[in-house]
Steps between C-alpha positions, in 0.01 A plus 500: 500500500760689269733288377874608605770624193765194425789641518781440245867636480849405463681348777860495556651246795818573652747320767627686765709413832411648810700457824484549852703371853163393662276307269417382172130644506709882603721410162166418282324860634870674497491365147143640407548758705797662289382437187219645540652832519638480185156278348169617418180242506675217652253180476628201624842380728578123487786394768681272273760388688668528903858475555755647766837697499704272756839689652689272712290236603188721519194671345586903405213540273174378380417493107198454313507528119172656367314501188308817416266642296424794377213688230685708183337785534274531150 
């Protein structure tokens, strides 16, 4: 059986915020989602941390802070 290339590279990880009025997992993929369009080669999102936007007593908007990765192109 062939043995598969390793692949090396340079990584770079980057936090991002991503927000949305129904969920956190719809802030996470909102999150992904944008950057992505902007991003080439993304590798790897890690939801870091949750919190909410609270208005008067009540939820407004789920957060979820991502980390990122990305390849430098060579």
């Amino acid at each position: 059986m062939a043995k598969k290339k390793s692949e090396s590279g340079v990584y770079r990880v980057t936090e991002i915020i991503g927000t949305s009025p129904d969920s956190w997992e719809a802030a996470a993929k909102s999150a992904v989602e944008t950057a992505a369009r902007s991003l080439r080669d993304l590798r790897v999102a890690e939801v870091c941390k949750l919190d909410m936007k609270i208005e008067e007593g009540k939820v407004v908007a789920f957060r979820a802070r991502v980390s990122l990765s990305f390849k430098y192109e060579e």
